[in-house]
C-alpha positions as CSV (number, residue, x, y, z in Angstrom):
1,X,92.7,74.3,105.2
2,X,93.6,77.1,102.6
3,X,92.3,77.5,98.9
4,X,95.3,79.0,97.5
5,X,96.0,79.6,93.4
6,X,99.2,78.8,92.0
7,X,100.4,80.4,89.1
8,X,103.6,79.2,87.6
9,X,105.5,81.1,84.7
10,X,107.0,80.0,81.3
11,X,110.5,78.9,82.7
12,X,108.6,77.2,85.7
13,X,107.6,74.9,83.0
14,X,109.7,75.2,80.7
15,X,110.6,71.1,80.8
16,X,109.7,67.8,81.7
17,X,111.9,67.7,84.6
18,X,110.9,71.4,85.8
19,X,106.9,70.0,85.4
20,X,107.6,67.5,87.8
21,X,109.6,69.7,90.0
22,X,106.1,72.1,89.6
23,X,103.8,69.0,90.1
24,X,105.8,68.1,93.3
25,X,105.6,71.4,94.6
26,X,101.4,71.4,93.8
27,X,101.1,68.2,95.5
28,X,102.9,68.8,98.8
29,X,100.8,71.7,98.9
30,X,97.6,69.9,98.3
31,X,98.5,67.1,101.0
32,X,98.7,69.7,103.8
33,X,95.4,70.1,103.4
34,X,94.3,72.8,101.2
35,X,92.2,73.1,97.7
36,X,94.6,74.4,94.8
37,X,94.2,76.2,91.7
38,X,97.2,76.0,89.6
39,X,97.6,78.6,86.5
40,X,100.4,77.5,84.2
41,X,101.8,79.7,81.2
42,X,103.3,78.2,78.0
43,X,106.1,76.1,78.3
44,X,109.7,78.6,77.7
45,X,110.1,80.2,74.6
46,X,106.6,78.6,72.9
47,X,104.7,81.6,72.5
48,X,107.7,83.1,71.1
49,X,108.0,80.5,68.4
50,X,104.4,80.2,67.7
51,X,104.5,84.1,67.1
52,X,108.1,83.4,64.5
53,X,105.6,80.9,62.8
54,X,103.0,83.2,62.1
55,X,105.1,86.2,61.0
56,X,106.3,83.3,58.7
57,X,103.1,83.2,57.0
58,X,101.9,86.4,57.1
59,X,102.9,89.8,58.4
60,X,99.8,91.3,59.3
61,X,98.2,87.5,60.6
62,X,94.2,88.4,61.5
63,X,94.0,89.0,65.3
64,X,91.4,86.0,66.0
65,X,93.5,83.3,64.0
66,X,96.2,84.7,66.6
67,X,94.6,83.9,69.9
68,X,93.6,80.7,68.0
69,X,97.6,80.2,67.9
70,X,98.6,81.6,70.8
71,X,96.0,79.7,73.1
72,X,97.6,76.3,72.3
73,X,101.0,76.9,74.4
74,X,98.7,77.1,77.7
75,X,96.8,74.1,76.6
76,X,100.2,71.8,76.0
77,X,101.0,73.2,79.8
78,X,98.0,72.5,81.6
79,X,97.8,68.9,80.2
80,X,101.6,67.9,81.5
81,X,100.8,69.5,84.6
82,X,97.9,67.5,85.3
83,X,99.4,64.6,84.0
84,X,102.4,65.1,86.2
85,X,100.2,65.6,89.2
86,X,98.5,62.0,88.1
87,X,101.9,60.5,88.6
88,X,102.2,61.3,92.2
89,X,99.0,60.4,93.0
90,X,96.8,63.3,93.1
91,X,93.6,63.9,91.7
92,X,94.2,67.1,89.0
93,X,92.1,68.4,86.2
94,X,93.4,70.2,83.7
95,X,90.4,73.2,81.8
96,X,91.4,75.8,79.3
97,X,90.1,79.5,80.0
98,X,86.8,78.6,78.1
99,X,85.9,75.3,80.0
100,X,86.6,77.4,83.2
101,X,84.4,80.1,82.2
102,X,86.8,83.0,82.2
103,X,84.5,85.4,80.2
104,X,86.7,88.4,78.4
105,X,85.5,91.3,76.0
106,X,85.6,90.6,72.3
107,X,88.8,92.0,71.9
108,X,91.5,89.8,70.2
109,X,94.6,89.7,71.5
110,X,94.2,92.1,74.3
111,X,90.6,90.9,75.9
112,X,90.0,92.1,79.6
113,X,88.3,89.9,81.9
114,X,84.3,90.3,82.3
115,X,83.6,87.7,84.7
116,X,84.3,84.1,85.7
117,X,82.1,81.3,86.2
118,X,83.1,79.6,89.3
119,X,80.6,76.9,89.2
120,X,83.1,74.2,87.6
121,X,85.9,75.5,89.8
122,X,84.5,75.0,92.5
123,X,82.9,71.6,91.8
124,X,85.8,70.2,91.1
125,X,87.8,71.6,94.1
126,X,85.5,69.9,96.5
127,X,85.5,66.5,94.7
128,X,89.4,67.1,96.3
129,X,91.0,67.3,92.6
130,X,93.9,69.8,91.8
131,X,92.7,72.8,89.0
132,X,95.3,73.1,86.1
133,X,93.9,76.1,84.5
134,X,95.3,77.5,81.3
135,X,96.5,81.2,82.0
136,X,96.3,84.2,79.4
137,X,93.3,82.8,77.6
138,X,89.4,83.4,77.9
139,X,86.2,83.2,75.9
140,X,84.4,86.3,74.6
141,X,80.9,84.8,75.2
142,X,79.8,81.5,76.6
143,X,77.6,81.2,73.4
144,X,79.7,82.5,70.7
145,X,83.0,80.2,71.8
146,X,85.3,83.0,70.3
147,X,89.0,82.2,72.1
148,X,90.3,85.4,73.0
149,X,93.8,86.1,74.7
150,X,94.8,89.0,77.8
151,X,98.2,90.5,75.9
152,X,101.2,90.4,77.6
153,X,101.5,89.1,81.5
154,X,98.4,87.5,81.0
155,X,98.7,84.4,82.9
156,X,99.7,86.8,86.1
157,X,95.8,88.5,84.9
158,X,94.2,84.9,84.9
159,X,95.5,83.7,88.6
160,X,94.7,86.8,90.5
161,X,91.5,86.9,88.9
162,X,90.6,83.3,89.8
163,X,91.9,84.6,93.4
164,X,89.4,87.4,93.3
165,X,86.3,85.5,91.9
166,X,87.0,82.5,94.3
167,X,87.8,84.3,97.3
168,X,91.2,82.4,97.8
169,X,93.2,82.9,100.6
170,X,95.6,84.1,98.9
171,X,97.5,83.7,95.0
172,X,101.5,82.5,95.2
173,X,102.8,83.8,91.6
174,X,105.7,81.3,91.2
175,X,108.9,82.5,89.1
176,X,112.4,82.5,88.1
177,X,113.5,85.3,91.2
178,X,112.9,85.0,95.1
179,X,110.4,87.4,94.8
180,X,110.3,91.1,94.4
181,X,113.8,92.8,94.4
182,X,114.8,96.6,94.8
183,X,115.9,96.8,91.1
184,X,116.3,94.1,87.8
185,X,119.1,91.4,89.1
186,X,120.4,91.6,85.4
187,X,121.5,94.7,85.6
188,X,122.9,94.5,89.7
189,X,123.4,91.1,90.8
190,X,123.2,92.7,94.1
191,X,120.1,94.0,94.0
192,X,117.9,93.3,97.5
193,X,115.1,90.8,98.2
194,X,112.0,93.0,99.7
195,X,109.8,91.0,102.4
196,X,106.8,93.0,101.3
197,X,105.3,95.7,99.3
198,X,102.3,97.9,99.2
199,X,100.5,97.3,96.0
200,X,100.7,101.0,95.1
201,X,104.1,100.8,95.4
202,X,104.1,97.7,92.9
203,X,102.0,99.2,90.6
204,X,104.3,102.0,90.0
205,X,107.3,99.5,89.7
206,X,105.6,97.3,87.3
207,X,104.1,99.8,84.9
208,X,107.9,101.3,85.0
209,X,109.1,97.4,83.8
210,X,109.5,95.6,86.4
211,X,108.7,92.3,84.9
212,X,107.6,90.4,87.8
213,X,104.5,91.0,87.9
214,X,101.9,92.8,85.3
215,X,100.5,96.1,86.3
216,X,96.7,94.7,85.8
217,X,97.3,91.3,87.7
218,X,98.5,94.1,90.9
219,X,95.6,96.3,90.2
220,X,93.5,93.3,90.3
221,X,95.0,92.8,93.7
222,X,94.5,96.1,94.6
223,X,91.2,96.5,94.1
224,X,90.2,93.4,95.2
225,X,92.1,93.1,98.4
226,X,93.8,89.5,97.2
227,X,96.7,88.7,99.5
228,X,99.4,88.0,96.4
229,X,103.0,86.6,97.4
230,X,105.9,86.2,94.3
231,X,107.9,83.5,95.1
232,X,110.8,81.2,93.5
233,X,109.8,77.8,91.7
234,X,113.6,76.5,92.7
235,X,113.4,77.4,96.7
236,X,110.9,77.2,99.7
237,X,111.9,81.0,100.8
238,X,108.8,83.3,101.7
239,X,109.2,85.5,99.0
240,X,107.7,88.9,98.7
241,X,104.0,89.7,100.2
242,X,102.4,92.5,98.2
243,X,100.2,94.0,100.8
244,X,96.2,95.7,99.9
245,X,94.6,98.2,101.5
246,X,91.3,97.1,103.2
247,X,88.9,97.6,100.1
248,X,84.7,97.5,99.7
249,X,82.7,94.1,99.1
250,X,82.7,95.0,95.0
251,X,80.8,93.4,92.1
252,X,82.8,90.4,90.3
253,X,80.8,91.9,87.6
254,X,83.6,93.4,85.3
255,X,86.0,92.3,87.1
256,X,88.5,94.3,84.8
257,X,86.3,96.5,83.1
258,X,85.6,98.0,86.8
259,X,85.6,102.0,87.6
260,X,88.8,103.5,86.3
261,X,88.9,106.3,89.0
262,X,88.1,105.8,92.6
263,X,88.4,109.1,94.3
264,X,89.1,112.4,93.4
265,X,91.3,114.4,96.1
266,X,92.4,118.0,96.4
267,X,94.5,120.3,98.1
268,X,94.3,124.2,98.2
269,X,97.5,124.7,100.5
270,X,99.3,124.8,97.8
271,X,102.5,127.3,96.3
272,X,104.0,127.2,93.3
273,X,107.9,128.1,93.1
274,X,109.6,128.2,89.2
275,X,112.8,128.8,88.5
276,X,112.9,130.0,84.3
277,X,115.8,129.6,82.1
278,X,118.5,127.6,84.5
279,X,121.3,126.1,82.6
280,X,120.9,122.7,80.7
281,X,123.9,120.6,82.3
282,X,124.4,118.0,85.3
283,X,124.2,119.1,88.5
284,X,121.6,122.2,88.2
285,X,118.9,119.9,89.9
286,X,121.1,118.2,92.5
287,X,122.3,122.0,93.5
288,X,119.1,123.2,93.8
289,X,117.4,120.7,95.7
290,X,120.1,119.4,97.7
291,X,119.9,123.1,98.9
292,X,116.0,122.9,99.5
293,X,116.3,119.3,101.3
294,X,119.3,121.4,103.7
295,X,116.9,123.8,104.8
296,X,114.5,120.9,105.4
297,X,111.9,122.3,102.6
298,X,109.4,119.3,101.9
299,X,108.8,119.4,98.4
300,X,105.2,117.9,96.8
301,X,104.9,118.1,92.6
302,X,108.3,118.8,90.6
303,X,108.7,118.8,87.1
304,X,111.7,119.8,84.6
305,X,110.1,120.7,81.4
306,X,112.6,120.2,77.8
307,X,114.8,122.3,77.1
308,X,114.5,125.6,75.4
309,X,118.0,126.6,73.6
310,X,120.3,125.9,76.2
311,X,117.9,126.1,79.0
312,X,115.1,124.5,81.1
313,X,112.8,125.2,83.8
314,X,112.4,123.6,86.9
315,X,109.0,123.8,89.1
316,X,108.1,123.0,92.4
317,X,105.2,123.2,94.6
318,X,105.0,123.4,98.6
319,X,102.4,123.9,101.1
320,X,102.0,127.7,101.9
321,X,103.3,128.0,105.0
322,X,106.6,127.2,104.2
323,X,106.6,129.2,101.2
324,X,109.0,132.0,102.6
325,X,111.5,129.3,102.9
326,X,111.4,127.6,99.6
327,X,110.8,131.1,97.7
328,X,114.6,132.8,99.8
329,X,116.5,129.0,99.1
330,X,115.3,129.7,95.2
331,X,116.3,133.2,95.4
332,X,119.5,132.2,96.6
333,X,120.5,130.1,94.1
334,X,119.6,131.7,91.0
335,X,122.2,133.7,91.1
336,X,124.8,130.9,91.3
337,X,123.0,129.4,87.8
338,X,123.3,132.4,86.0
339,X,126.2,132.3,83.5
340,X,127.1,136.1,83.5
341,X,127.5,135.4,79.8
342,X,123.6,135.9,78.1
343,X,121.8,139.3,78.4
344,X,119.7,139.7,81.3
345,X,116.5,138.7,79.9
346,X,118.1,135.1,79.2
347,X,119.2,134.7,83.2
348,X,117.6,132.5,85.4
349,X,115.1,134.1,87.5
350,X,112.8,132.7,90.4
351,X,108.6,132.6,89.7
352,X,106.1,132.2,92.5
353,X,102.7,131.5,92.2
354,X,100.3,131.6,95.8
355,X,96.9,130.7,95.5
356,X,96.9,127.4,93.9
357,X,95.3,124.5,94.5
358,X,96.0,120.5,92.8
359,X,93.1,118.4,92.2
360,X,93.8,115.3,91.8
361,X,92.0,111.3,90.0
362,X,93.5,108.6,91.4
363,X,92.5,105.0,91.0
364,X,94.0,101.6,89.8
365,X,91.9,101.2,87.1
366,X,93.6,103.9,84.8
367,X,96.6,101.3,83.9
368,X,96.2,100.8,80.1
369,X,93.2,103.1,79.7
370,X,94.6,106.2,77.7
371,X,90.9,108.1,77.6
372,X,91.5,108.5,81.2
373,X,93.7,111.5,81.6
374,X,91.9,113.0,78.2
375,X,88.9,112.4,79.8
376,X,90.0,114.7,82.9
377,X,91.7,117.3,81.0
378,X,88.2,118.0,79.2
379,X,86.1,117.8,81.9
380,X,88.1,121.1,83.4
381,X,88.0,123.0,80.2
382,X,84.1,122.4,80.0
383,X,84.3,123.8,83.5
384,X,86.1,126.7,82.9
385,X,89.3,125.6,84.5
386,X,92.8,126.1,82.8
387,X,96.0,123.7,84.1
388,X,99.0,125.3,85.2
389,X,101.0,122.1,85.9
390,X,100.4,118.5,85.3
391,X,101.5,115.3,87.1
392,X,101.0,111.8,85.9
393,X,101.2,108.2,87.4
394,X,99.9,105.3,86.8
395,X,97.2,105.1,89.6
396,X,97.4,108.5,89.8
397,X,96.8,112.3,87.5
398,X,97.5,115.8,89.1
399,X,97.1,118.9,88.0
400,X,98.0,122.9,89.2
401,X,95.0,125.0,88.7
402,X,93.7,128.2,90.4
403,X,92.6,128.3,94.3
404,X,89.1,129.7,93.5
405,X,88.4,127.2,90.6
406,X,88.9,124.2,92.7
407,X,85.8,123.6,94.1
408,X,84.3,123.7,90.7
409,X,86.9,121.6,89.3
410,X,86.4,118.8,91.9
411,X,82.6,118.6,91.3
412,X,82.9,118.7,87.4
413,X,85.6,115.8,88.0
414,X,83.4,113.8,90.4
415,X,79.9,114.3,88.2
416,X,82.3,113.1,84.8
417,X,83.8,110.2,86.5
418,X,80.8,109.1,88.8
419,X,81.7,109.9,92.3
420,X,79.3,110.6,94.3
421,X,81.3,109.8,97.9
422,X,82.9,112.4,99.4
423,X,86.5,113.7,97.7
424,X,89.7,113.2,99.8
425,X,91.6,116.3,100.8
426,X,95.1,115.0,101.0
427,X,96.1,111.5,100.6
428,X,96.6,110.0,104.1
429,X,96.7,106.3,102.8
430,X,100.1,106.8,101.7
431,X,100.8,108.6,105.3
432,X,100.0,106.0,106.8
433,X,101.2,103.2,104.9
434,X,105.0,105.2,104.9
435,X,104.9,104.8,108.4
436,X,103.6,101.5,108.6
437,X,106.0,99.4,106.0
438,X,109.1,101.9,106.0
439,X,111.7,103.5,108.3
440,X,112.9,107.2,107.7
441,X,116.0,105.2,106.9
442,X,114.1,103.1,104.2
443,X,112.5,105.8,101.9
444,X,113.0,104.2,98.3
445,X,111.3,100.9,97.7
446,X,112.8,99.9,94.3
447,X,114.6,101.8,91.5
448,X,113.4,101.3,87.7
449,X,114.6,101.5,84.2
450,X,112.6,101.9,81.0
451,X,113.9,101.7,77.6
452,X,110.8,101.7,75.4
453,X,110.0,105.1,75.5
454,X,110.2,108.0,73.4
455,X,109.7,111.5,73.8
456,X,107.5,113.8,72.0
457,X,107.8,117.2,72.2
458,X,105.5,119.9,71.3
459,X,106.5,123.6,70.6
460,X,103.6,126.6,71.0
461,X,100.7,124.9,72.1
462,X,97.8,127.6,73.5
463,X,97.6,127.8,77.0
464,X,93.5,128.2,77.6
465,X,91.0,125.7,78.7
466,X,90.3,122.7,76.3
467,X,94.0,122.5,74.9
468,X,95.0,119.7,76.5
469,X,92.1,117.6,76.7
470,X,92.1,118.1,72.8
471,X,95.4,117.1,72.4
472,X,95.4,113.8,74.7
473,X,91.8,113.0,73.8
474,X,93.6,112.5,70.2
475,X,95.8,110.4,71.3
476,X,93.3,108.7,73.6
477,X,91.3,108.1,70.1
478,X,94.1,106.5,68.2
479,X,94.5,104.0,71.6
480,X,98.3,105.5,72.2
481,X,99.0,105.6,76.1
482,X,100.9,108.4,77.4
483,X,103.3,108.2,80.4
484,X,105.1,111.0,81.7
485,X,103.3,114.9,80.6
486,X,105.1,118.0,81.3
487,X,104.0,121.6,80.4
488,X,106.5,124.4,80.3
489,X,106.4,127.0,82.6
490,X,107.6,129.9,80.4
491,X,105.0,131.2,78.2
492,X,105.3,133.4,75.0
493,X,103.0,135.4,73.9
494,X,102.6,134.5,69.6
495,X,100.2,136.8,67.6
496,X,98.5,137.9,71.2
497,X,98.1,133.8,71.7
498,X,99.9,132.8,75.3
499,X,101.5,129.5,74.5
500,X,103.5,127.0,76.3
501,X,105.1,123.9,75.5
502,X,104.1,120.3,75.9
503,X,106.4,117.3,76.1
504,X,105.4,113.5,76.8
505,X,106.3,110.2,76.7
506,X,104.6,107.1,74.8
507,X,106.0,103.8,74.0
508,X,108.4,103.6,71.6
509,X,106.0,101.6,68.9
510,X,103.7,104.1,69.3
511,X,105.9,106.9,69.2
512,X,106.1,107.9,65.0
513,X,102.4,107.3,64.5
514,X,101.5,109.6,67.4
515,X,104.3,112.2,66.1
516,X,103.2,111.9,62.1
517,X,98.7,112.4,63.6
518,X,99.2,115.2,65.7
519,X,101.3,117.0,63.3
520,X,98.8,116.2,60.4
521,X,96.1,118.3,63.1
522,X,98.9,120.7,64.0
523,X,97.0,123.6,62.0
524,X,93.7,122.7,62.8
525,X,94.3,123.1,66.6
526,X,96.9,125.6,66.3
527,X,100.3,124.5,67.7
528,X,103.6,124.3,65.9
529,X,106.4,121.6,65.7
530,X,105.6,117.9,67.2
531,X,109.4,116.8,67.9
532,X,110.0,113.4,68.3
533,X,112.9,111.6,70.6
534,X,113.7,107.8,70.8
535,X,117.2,108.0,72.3
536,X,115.8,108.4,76.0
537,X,115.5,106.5,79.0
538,X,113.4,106.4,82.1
539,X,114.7,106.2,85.5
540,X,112.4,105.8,88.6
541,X,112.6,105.6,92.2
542,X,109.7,104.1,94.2
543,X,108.7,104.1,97.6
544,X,106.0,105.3,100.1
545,X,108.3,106.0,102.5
546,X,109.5,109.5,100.4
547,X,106.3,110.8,101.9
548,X,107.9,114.2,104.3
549,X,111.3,112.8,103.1
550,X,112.8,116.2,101.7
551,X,116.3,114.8,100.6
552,X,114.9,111.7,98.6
553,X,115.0,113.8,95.6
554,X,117.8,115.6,96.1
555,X,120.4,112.2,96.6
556,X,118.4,111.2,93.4
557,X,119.2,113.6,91.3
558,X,123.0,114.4,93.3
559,X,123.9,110.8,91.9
560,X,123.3,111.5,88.7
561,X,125.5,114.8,88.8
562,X,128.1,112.9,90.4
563,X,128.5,110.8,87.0
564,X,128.1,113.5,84.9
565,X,124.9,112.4,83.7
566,X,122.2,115.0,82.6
567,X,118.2,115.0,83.5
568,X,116.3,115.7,80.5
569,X,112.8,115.9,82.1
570,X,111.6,115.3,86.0
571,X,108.2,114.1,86.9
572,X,106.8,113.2,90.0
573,X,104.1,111.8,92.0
574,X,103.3,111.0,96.0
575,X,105.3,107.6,95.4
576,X,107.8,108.0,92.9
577,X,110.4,110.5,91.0
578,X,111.1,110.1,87.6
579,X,113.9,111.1,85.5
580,X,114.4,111.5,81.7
581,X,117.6,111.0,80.5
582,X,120.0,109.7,77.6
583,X,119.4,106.7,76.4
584,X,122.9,105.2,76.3
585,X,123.4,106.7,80.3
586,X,119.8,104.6,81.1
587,X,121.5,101.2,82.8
588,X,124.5,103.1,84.3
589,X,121.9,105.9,85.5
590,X,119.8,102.7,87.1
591,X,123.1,101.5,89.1
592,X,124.7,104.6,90.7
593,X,121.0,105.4,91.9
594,X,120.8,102.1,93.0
595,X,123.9,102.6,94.9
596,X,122.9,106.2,96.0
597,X,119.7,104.7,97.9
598,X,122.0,101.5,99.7
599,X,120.0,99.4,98.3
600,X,122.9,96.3,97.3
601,X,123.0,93.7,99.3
602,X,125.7,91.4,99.8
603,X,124.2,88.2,97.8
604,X,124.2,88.3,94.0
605,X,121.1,87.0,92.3
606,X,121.6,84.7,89.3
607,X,118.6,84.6,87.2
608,X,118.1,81.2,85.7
609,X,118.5,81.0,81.7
């Protein structure tokens, strides 16, 4: 006998007859034996039309009178359910998040989870009832009965939660797809059922879009260790297993409000190669690093900065020894970029950099926590420490410094963030999970697309300690997330000042009120121009399995040559490569990677209206 929590989605429920079909599925369940938890959304399009009602009345409607709105779609849900579940003879229950006891913070419309009571959950699951429980909602305080609501994906938050809290066997998260594929079946009806995935590898893919599943219900997971399986409501096929690593025994105790970072890792084996000023067009990257994957040169960090006139620059680190190698296959191929056309000053030329180290926070508690990377960028300009390069993902933040300030780095990072185990030198999880889950021949998990970005750019920022912790711990103020950071490698020296430039991405809503606040403080702290961009797209690859895979990159970025369409800005991390480019090239950019990768099959997936 299992206890096992059920979570089914919007279109799950979205009718009488599809409640039934749900209610069927709940009962067989519960006659093989095992105690269920059942978490329902809101029926279809309800919340939707309950937000159209309120924009109605008002177009700035009070946060708290939302929740009280937006609560009721769960509670119409979980009162079918049960009611269906009645039907067919099974005992079922149906609680709201309050009469559960899921206890939030007072934050309206965006509450993260505190705790859960599990005494009711429990009582009831031994008296051999079925749980309906109302997803996306909590309470703020047991005594103050303020209804608060988890944002978006909240109902995914509320089942893995319960998982966690009750120490389920594991959480089925029920929905209108056989589970996770390698890309969005809108946009390639081919795309490829995965059997399972490592949570990191999910995280990445579902703070990229991936709408599957939300990035806190997988961090949840994660951190956790829930066993978490997405599955169809319309079929009995296995679905997709989204595999933890083993984890600590850790306090239920804010449950979501837990340790942001985790570990703090470093690596002084480290070489920098830059190549300044290579031509703006399709096909620089793919040359270069189709040449570097040919002299199998194993690439870590790389970022493409923004342009500068009609040029970028293109970084790369590798570990020392192979140096030599990376530094002649650069050499080489500068010449081959260089128009003939500019004076010589405007040429591309190689850069290299020896004694450097990255230091490294990584954790899955920094999804949706914009202080975070602020936080880290301070804490090594108290200490001294100045950033040469910086690399961001969402479990994970990188940066380039200087050999000999990276023990002082690592101990100012792990006294800030409250670490006092041992730092990791290297990452061997991902090692090992590369070899465990994928075959050389597998390397690319899943490919993403994001369209809600924009790009802000900003010209002649000073590069000395404190400059970027300044300038994200602004944005971190005014609660604006940022995704992708790249700094510039070419520096210009402005009135004996050395600046750089600083570009980064931030969801599109947020995008003019962070362009129109850090231009207001662009005298204050000294840099120039804040440039905004909304016409941009963001194209990922996933997979754990790019670990020591030199080429991955390089058939990435050949595809996109091969359609003539042009990278704007590279980022990467252990895990994943991402690529800025055109908006309007986003989808087709998506498909011909897709395609590069083999990851089609031969069935089409039809996603249910």
């Amino acid at each position: 006998m299992s206890l096992i929590v059920q979570k089914f989605g919007g279109t799950s429920v979205g009718s009488v007859e599809r409640i039934v079909c749900v209610a069927q599925r709940v009962s067989n369940t519960a006659k093989a034996g095992n105690s269920i938890v059942v978490v329902v959304s809101a029926m279809g399009k309800t919340t939707d039309g309950l937000v159209k009602l309120a924009a109605e009345i008002s177009k700035n409607p009070c946060r708290r009178e939302m929740d009280m709105l937006l609560s009721t779609g769960e509670q119409v849900s979980i009162a079918l359910v049960s009611m269906a579940l009645q039907e067919l003879g099974q005992p079922a229950i149906s609680l709201t998040g309050a009469q559960v006891g899921i206890v939030t913070e007072a934050e309206h419309t965006r509450a993260r989870i505190l705790h859960i009571q599990t005494e009711r959950l429990t009582k009831h699951l031994q008296e051999g009832k079925v749980v309906v429980v109302a997803g996306f909602q909590g309470i703020s305080r047991t005594d103050a009965l303020e209804i608060t609501t988890l944002g978006r994906g909240g109902s995914d938050t509320s089942a893995v939660a319960i998982a966690a809290a009750l120490k389920a066997d594991f959480c089925e998260i029920y929905t209108d797809v056989p589970g996770i594929l390698t890309t969005d079946p809108r946009l390639v009806p081919e795309a490829q059922l995965m059997s399972e995935i490592t949570c990191d590898e999910m995280l990445e893919l579902a703070s990229l879009g991936a709408k599957v599943l939300h990035p806190r219900a997988v961090e949840i997971a994660r951190n956790y260790g829930v066993p978490l399986v997405v599955r169809s409501s319309w079929t009995d096929d296995p679905g997709t297993w989204v595999t933890s690593p083993p984890v600590k025994e850790r306090s239920l105790i804010n449950l979501e409000i837990a340790r942001p970072v985790d570990s703090v890792e470093s690596d002084t084996d480290q070489a920098k190669v830059a190549l300044l000023r290579v031509p703006d067009r399709p096909g620089v990257a793919a040359r270069l690093f189709g040449e570097i994957a040919r002299q199998d040169v194993d690439v870590d960090l790389i970022i493409q900065s923004i342009h500068e006139g009609n040029t970028n620059d293109i970084a790369f680190t590798v570990f020392t020894p192979i140096l030599p190698k990376a530094e002649a296959v650069a050499a080489a191929i500068a010449p081959v970029l260089r128009s003939h056309k500019s004076s010589p000053n405007e040429e591309a030329e190689v850069m290299v950099q020896q004694n450097i180290a990255k230091v490294s926070i990584a954790g899955a508690g920094m999804i949706g926590r914009p202080g975070v990377a602020a936080k880290m960028f301070a804490t090594l300009a108290a200490a001294g420490v100045n950033i040469q390069m910086i690399s961001t993902s969402e479990i994970k933040v990188s940066c380039v410094i200087a050999t000999q300030e990276c023990d002082r780095a690592v101990a100012a990072l792990k006294e800030a963030f409250d670490l006092d185990t041992p730092h990791t030198p290297h990452t061997p999880p991902l090692q090992e999970a590369a070899t465990r889950l994928h075959t050389p021949h597998t390397p690319v998990r899943g490919v993403a697309l994001d369209m809600n970005q924009a790009r802000l750019a900003i010209r002649q920022v000073q590069d000395r300690p404190g400059t970027a912790g300044k300038l994200f711990g602004l944005l971190a103020d005014n609660n604006i997330s940022v995704d992708m950071i790249i700094q510039s490698q070419r520096c210009h020296i402005v009135n004996g000042v050395p600046m750089r430039d600083i570009a980064f991405t931030v969801a599109r809503m947020d995008a003019e009120a962070a362009q129109k606040m850090l231009q207001a403080k662009a005298d204050e702290y000294g840099w120039g121009e804040v440039a905004l961009d909304q016409a941009i797209a963001k194209v990922s690859i996933v997979g754990a399995g790019m670990v020591g895979q030199p080429g991955v990159a390089a058939k990435m970025f050949e595809a996109l040559a091969q359609h003539n369409i042009n990278i704007q800005m590279i980022a990467t991390s252990e895990i994943k490569i991402s690529c800025v480019v055109a908006q309007e090239e986003g989808v087709k950019a998506l498909q011909v990677i897709h395609a590069a990768f083999g990851l089609a099959g031969s069935e089409k997936f039809i996603v249910p209206a």
